[in-house]
Every structure is written in structure tokens, then in C-alpha cells.
RODO-965026 format. One line per 4 residues: number of its first residue (from 0); their letters; for each residue y, z, x of C-alpha. Coordinates in steps of 0.25 Angstrom, whole numbers, plus 5000, padded with zeros to 4 digits. Example, Ala and Ser with C-alpha at 12.3 -4.5 7.8 and 13.67 -1.06 7.14 Angstrom:
BEGIN
0 = as = 4982 5031 5049; 4996 5029 5055
//
This chain:
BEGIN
0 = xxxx = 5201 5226 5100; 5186 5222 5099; 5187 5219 5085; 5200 5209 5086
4 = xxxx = 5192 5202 5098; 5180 5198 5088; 5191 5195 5079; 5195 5184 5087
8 = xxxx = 5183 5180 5093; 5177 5165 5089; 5163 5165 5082; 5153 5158 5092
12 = xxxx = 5145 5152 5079; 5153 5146 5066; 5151 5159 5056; 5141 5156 5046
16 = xxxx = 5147 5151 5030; 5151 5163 5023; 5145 5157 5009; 5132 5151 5005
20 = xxxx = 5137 5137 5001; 5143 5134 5016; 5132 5139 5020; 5124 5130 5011
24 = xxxx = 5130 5118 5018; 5132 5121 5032; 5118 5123 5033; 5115 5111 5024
28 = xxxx = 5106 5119 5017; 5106 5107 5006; 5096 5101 5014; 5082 5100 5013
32 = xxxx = 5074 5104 5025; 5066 5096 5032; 5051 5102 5028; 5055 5099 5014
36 = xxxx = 5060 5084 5019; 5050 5071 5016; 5044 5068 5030; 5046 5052 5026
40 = xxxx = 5059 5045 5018; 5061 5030 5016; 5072 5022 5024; 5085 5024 5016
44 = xxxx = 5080 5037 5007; 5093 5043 5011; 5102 5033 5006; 5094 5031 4995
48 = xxxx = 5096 5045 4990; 5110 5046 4995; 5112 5034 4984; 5104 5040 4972
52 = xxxx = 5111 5040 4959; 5106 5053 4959; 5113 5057 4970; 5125 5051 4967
56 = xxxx = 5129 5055 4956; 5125 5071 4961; 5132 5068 4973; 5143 5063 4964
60 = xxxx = 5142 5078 4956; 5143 5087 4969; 5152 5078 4978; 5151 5092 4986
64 = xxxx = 5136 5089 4991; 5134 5092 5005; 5121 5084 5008; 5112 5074 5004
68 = xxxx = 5100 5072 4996; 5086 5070 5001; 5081 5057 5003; 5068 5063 4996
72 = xxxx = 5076 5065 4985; 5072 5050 4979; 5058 5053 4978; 5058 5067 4973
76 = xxxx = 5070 5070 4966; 5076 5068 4952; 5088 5067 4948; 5091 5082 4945
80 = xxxx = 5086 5086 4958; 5096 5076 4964; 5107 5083 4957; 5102 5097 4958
84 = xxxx = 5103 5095 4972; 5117 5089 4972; 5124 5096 4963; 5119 5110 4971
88 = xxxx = 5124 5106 4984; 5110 5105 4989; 5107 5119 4983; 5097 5115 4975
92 = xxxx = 5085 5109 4981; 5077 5100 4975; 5062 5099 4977; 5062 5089 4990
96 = xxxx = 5048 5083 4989; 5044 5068 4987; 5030 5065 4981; 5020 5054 4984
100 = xxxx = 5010 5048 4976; 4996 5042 4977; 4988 5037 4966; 4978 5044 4960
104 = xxxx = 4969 5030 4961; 4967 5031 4976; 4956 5038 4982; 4958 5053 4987
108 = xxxx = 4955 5050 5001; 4970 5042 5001; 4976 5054 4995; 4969 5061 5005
112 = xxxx = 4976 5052 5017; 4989 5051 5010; 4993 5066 5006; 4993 5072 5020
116 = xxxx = 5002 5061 5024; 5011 5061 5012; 5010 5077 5011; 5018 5077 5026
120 = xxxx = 5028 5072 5020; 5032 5081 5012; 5029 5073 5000; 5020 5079 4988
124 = xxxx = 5009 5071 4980; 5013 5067 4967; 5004 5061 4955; 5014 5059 4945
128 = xxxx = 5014 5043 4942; 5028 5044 4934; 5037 5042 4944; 5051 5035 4944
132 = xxxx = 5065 5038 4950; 5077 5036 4942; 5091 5032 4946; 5099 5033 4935
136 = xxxx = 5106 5046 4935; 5105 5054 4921; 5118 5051 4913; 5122 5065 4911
140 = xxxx = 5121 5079 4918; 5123 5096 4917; 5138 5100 4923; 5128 5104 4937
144 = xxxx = 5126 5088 4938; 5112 5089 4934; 5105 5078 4926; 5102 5082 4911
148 = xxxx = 5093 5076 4900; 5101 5069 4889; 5099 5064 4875; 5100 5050 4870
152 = xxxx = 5100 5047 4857; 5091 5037 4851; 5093 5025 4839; 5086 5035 4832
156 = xxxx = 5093 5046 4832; 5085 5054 4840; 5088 5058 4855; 5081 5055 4869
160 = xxxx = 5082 5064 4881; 5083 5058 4892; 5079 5067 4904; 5085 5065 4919
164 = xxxx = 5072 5059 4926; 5062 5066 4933; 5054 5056 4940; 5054 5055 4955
168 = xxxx = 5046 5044 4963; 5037 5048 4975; 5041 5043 4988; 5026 5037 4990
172 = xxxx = 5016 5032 4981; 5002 5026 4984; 4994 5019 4975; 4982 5016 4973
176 = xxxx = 4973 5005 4966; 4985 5003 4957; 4999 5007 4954; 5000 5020 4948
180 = xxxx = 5015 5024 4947; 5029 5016 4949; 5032 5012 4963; 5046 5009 4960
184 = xxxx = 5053 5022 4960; 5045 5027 4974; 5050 5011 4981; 5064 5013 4976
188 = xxxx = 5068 5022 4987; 5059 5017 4997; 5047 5026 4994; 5032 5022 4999
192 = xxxx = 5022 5015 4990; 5009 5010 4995; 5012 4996 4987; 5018 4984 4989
196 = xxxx = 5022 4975 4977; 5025 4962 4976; 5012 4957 4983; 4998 4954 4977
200 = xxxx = 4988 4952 4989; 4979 4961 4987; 4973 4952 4974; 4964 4943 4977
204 = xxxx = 4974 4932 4972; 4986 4938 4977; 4978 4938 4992; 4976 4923 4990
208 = xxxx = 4990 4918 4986; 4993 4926 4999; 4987 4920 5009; 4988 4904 5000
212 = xxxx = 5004 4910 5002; 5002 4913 5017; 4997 4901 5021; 5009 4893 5015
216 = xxxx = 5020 4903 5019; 5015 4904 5034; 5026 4899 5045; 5014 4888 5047
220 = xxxx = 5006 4886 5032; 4992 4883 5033; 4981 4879 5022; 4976 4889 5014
224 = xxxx = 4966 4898 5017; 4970 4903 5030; 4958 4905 5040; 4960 4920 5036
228 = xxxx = 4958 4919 5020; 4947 4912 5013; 4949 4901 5005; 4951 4907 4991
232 = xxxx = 4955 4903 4977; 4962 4908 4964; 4953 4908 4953; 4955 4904 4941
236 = xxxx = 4967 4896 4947; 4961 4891 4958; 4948 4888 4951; 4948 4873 4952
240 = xxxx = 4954 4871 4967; 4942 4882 4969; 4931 4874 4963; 4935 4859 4973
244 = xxxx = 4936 4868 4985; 4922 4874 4981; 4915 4861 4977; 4921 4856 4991
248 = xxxx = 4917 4867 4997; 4902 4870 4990; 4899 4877 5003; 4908 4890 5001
252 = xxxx = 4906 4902 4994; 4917 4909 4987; 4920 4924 4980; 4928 4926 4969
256 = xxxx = 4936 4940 4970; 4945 4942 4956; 4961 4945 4958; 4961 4961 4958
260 = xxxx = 4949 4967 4959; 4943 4973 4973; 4931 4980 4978; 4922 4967 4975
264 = xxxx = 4923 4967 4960; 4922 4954 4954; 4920 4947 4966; 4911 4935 4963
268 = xxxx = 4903 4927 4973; 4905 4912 4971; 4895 4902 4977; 4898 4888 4968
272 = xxxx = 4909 4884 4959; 4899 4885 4947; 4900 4902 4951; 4915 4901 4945
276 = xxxx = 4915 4888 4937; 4908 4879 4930; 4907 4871 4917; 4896 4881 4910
280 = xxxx = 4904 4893 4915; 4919 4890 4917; 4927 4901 4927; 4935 4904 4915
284 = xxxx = 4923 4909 4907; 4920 4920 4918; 4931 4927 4919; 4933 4941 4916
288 = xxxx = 4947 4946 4910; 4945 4962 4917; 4958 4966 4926; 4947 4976 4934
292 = xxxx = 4934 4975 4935; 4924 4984 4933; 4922 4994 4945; 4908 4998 4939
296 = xxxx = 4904 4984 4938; 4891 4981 4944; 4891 4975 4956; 4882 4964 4954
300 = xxxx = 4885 4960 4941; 4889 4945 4936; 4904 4945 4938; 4916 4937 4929
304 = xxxx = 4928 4931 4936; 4940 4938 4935; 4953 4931 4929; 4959 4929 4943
308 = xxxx = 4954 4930 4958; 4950 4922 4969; 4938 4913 4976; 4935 4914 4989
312 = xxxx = 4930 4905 5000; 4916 4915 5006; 4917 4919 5019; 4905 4916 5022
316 = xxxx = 4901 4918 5035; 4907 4933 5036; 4905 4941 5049; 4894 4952 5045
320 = xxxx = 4892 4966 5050; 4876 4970 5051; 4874 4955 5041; 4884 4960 5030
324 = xxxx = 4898 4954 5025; 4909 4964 5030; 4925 4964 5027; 4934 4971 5034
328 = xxxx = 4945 4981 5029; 4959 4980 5036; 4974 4986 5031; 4987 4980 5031
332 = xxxx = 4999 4987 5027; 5012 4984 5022; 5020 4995 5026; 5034 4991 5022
336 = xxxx = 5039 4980 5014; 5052 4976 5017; 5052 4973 5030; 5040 4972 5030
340 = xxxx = 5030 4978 5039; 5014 4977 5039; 5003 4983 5047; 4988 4981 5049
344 = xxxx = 4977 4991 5052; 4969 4991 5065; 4959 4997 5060; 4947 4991 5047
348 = xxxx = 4933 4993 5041; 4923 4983 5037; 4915 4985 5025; 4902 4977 5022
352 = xxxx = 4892 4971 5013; 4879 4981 5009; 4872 4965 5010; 4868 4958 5019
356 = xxxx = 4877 4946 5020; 4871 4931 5014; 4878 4918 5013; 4866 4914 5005
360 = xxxx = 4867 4926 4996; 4879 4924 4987; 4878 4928 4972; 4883 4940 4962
364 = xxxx = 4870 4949 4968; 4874 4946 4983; 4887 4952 4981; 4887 4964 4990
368 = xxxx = 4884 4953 5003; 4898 4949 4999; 4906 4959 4995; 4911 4968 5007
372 = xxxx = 4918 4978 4997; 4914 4993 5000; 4917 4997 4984; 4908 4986 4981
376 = xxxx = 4897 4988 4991; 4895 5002 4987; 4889 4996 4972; 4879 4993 4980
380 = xxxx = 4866 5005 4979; 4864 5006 4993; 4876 5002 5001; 4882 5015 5003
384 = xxxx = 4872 5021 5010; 4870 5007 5019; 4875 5005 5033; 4885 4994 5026
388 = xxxx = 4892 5004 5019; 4898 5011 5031; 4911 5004 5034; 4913 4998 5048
392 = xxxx = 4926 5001 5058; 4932 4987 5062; 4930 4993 5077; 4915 4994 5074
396 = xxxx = 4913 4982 5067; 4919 4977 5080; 4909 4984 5090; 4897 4980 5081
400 = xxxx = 4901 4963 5081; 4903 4967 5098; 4890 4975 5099; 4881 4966 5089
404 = xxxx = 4887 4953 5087; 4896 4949 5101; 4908 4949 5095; 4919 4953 5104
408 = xxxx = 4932 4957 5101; 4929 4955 5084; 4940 4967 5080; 4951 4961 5088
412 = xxxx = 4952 4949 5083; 4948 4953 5069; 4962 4960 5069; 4968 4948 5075
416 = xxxx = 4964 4941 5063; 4966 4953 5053; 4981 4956 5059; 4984 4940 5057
420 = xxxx = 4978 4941 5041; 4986 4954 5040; 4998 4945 5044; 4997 4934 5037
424 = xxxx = 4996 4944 5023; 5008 4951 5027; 5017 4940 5027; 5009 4935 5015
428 = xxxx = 5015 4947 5008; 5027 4949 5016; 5038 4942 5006; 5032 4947 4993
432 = xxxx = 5034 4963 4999; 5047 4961 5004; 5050 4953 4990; 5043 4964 4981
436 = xxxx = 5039 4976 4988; 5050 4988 4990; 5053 4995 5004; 5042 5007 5002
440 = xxxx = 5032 4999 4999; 5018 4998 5007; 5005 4995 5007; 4993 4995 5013
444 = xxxx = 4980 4984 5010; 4967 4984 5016; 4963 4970 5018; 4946 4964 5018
448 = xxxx = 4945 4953 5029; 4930 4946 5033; 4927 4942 5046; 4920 4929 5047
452 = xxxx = 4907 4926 5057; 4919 4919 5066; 4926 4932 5065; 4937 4926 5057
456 = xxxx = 4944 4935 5047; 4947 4933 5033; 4957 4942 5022; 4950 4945 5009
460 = xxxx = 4958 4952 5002; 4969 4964 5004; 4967 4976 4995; 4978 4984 4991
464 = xxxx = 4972 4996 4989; 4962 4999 4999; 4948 5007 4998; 4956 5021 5004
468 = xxxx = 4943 5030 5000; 4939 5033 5014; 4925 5033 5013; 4917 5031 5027
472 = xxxx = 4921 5034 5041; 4927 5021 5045; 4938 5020 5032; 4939 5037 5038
476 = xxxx = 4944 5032 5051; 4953 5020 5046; 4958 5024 5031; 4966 5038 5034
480 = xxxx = 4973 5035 5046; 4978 5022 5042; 4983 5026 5030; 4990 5038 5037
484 = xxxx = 4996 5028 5047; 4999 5017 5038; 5008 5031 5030; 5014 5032 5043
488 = xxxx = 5019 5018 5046; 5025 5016 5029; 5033 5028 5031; 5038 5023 5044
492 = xxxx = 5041 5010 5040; 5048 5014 5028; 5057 5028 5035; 5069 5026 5044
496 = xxxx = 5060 5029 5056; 5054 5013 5055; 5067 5008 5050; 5069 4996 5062
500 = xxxx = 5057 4999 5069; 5048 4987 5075; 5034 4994 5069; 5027 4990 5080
504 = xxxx = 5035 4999 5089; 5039 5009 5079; 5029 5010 5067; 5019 5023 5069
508 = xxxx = 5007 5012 5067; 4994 5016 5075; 4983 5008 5067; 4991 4999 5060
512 = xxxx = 4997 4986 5069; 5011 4979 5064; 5005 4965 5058; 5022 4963 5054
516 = xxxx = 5035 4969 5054; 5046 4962 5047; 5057 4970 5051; 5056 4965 5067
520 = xxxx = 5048 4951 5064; 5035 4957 5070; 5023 4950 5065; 5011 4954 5073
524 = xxxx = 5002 4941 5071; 5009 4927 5073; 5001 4920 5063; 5006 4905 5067
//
């Protein structure tokens, strides 16, 4: 009697599947688990995947397949591991690791910043520079559904083997001084790289055209320059509207900086027209046809023109820091194109002549009063061990103007001024990203502004790939951090957590401030 009463008697708990394939399934066993999961996926990576060809036509193979691939899959698997994992049912699992790749031209210390970060998300570092991603499926295939190599014969009458491709793209990419591997294939499915195309500011020409630009296209134009930018010229296309300003204006004193160079080579002090042009020594006979100049070159030495750059109106009455010339560093970063969305740093450093500043003193040998570039300062035997050579927190230069000088309140409306300069570039640039740049691109550029004696600040220039060698305490306590944060607000701004999130309320910003976001018509700075 007992027995036909546990005959009869319900299961409390649904019996467990009696083969392994049910199994398999209800416990969805196809998956991946999280600890194996990226931590960060662009907007839309699912549907991407879900939309591969390569999933497709696997899918297509095994309409049978329970689940779904991976979103990671773009950036880490080919097209056999796509179907390996299909065709099994999810038995067969793919390795489920995106890569990330820095230049091997950056210094170690922003590997040393950006491997931590990177390394939490489950991604591994990657040095190969042949990278692509392929969707055209391979023509023909084993009976499991898997790609195989095929032969293809050639006028000739010999064969080709065509092999399914093997190449994978990494999910983020950083360069460095230059571009070191295709960008293309990382941006296609909304990957990260710390470039933005279609936008030339950070030459010296391309800063120029900029602003000439800006101050046409504003909601109010004004004459060029604005009071923010010197007055500058192209040379050689500019060279004889340059020589009427100048002979009306015998007064000023110019610099010549050549198109793409940085860290103060080629930069020419210009004192009178006769310094660039004149009937014994036109300007065409000194230039110098050299793509780069010569980083050994002395520093002194007589220097050629280059085949394009700029003059530039002297600021001649710069604010001086113990009687020497200083420029200040600031960052501005484009963190996502389309909409666009910018940020600027609250936090800076100044860097400062080995010289004692001299209005007087204006020639090839007095250089170094002039030129606030660290890399450049260094040439000189007995800077590195000066008290110039130490770089100086914006906060401090602000308690030194206070404590020696009276001056109230300087860091306060230094940013005012820099937030407004900051603006103005971003919508400067604005079109030409939304135009050119694809959604995944970012970038980050450390722009040189001078403070004159009336506390009025002027752009230089913007660099578009910042001194990152963390050297001295004060680039210590500004370098790391920002860069850790700046990580933080790319990936949110390109994930589904900032999808229609105001950054200003949203955006895990601590020392960056908004300066625009295009998606909710913020703009931080009305500049009319």
C-alpha cells in the first residue's frame, strides 16, 4: 500500500532531464559565464552580432540553435569560431577574449596607466598590428558547416589557396605619436580609438584656419583674431598680406612655428620683415624641404623655414612666474562624436623658461627666454637641476600671484577664460567630427595657453598627442587620474548606461566639467 501511495504521489520539484542535451538547454549551458564576459560593450553590440553574415548564415546551418552569440564575438572571433559555436549548439566554445592595443610608440608610463584599467575588463593586450574583420562569408564549407580553404585557379595555370580569414580587430586601440595599425575595422562595430579623423587642429595651420573659421561661422561674427588667439599668418601663403601688416605695425614682434613639428623645433624668432624676406635673401631661398626635423639638432643653431607654418603676433607682455615666460598645460577631450559631447579638465600645470624673460633680447641665442617647451628646455646644461625645471600646479601658481604679487582670485577666472577657449574649439570642430569621425572615436589634447600681464589668456596651440611621460610630482598628481577618468566617461558615453543621459547629471565626471553636450543642447559657456 505504501508503494502505490508513492506511486501516486506529485513530485514537489519538476524531475531533472534524463539525457544530457535537455539538460544542456534547460540550464542554458551554451552560455558564457559572466567572469568570462567583457566588463564594457558598445551600444548596439548585440544587434550587431545578431546581424553578422557570419552568424547568419550558421544560424541558417542549425536553425535548431538555442541561444545567441556573444556580443564579443565582433572583436574576438573569426569566422570558424562563429560556426563552430553554432553549428555545436553552443557546445563548443570559442575563446571569449577581446584584445586592446597600444602603440608600442607611447611611453611605458601610459601603458603603465592604461593596462590596469583595460586588464579589468577582461580584455588582453594585443601587439599585433595586422588587424581586419572580414564580412564576406567563405564560399564553401565541410558537411559540419565550417569554413574551408579553397583553390582558385589562376591565368596561369596555377592555383591560389584561399584561406577563411583569420584576422580579428581589437575592441580599443591607442595610439601614439602616429598611426600604427587600421582603425577601420575596431570603428566598424563601434569599438574605441583614441582618434578622431577628419579634423587638423592640432597643426599649426590647421589651428589657424580654425579659429579664422570660428569667428566667421559664430551666431554673431567678429574680425579675426579674436581677443583670445593672436594674430597669425600662413606663410608662404600669407607672406605678402604679413609683410603690410608688419611694416604698418614695425612695432611687433612675431614667431614663426613650421606646420607639424612640436617641442620648439624650428621655431624662428622674427624681429623685422628683413628676418624672412628681402631682395638679397628672398623667403623662398630659405626654406628647408625635411618632413621632420632633426630631434638631435642643436638648439641654437641658425634655423631654415619649413615649406609651410605660421607667423605670429609676440605676446609680448606675458605674465612671468619668478621673471620667466610660462605657458600653461590644460586638456580637452572629445569623448564621443556623434552626438557630440566634450569635457575639460579642472586641473593644469605650467612649464617655464630656464631664462630670465627680455623684450629686449630677441635673437636665435635668446631662444630659451622664449620658448616655454619642457623637451626643449631640457637642451639647455643646467636647466634640469634649476628651480625652473620643477613644474608648477595651476593651484600654486594661483597661491604664489596671491602671496607675491596681489592678485586675487587668478585661477578662477583663468578657467573662465580657458572653459570659453575650450568652447569655442569645440564647435570649431564640432561638424568636421560629426561629418568624418565614426561613433567610437575619442580623443583627448592638451592645449598651451599664455597668460598676459592683464591676465588675459591666449590658445597656442592644441597637441594631439600629449607629453604622457610622467616625470615630476605635479604631472604625478594630474597625468594618472585623468587619464583613468577620462576611460571612465568614454566607455560610459559610448555603452547603454549613457544612452539618453544629460552628462552633467549622469556622466561619472569628478575632474572633468561638461563644456557641450549635443544630445540635450547643453553648452556650458554662452559665448555671445
Amino acid at each position: 500500500m505504501a508503494a502505490k501511495a508513492d506511486k501516486g504521489k506529485k513530485p514537489d520539484k519538476e524531475e531533472a532531464p534524463k539525457d544530457l542535451e535537455s539538460a544542456f538547454l534547460i540550464n542554458k549551458e551554451w552560455e558564457y559565464p559572466v567572469e568570462q564576459r567583457s566588463g564594457w560593450l558598445p551600444l548596439g553590440a548585440q544587434e550587431m552580432v545578431d546581424a553578422h553574415p557570419f552568424t547568419r548564415r550558421a544560424v541558417e546551418k542549425n536553425p535548431r540553435f538555442p541561444g545567441y552569440v556573444p556580443a564579443e564575438a565582433l572583436f574576438c572571433w573569426t569566422e570558424a569560431d562563429f560556426a563552430s559555436y553554432i553549428n555545436s549548439g553552443g557546445f563548443v566554445k570559442p575563446k571569449l577574449q577581446c584584445q586592446y592595443y597600444i602603440s608600442p610608440e607611447n611611453p611605458q608610463t601610459i601603458v603603465d596607466i592604461l593596462e590596469p584599467v583595460l586588464s579589468d575588463m577582461n580584455w588582453i593586450c594585443s601587439v599585433d598590428s595586422n588587424v581586419g574583420r572580414s564580412e564576406n562569408v567563405t564560399s564553401t564549407t565541410d558537411y559540419m558547416g565550417m569554413p574551408v580553404a579553397r583553390s582558385k585557379k589562376l591565368e596561369d595555370g596555377s592555383y591560389e589557396i584561399i584561406k577563411p580569414s583569420d584576422k580579428v580587430a581589437p575592441i580599443f586601440i591607442w595610439e601614439g605619436s602616429r598611426k600604427t595599425v587600421d582603425h577601420r575595422p575596431t570603428l566598424k562595430y563601434r569599438g574605441l580609438v583614441n582618434r578622431i579623423h577628419g579634423i587638423d587642429m592640432f597643426t599649426k595651420v590647421g589651428m589657424l584656419d580654425l579659429v579664422r573659421e570660428r569667428c566667421i561661422e559664430r551666431d554673431i561674427p567678429i574680425n579675426f583674431p579674436p581677443t583670445w588667439f593672436p594674430l597669425g599668418f600662413v606663410l608662404p601663403d600669407d607672406l605678402e598680406q604679413w609683410k603690410r601688416h608688419a611694416e604698418e605695425n614695425p612695432h611687433k614682434k612675431w614667431i614663426y612655428k613650421p606646420n607639424n613639428e612640436a617641442m620648439g623645433r624650428g621655431i624662428i624668432l622674427v624681429d623685422k620683415i628683413s628676418d624672412v624676406d628681402s631682395k638679397e635673401r628672398p623667403f623662398r631661398t630659405r626654406c628647408r624641404n625635411v618632413e621632420v626635423f632633426d630631434p638631435k639638432e642643436a638648439p641654437l643653431k641658425e634655423r631654415d623655414f619649413a615649406n609651410k607654418g605660421i607667423i605670429q603676433e609676440y605676446i609680448v607682455n606675458p605674465m612671468l612666474l619668478e621673471n620667466r615666460k610660462f605657458a600653461v598645460r590644460v586638456y580637452l577631450l572629445v569623448s564621443r562624436v556623434k552626438p557630440f559631447l566634450a569635457f575639460h579638465y579642472n586641473f593644469g600645470y605650467i612649464k617655464r623658461c630656464g631664462e630670465f624673460y627680455d623684450e629686449n633680447k630677441f635673437n636665435r641665442e635668446d631662444l630659451f627666454r622664449h620658448i616655454t617647451n619642457q623637451e626643449f628646455q631640457k637642451k639647455q646644461d643646467d636647466f634640469t637641476g634649476s628651480s625652473a625645471a620643477e613644474l608648477m600646479s595651476i593651484e600654486s601658481l594661483d597661491a604664489y600671484l596671491r602671496e607675491n604679487l596681489g592678485i586675487p582670485a587668478f585661477r578662477l577666472n583663468f578657467w573662465q577664460q580657458v572653459k570659453a577657449i575650450c568652447t569655442e574649439v569645440c564647435l570649431g570642430i564640432k561638424e568636421s567630427c560629426e561629418e568624418a569621425g565614426k561613433l567610437g572615436s575619442f580623443e583627448i589634447y592638451g592645449l598651451d595657453v599664455i597668460v598676459d600681464g592683464d591676465q588675459r589668456v591666449y590658445l597656442l596651440e592644441a597637441n594631439r598627442d600629449p607629453s604622457w611621460v610622467v616625470d615630476t610630482e605635479v604631472k604625478k598628481a594630474i597625468i594618472p587620474e585623468m587619464i583613468r577618468e577620462m576611460l571612465e566617461l568614454v566607455f560610459w558615453a559610448h555603452s547603454p548606461e549613457g544612452k539618453g543621459k544629460e552628462a552633467m547629471l549622469h556622466s561619472p565626471m569628478r575632474g572633468f566639467e561638461v563644456l557641450i553636450d549635443d544630445a540635450f543642447g547643453f553648452q556650458a559657456i554662452d559665448l555671445d
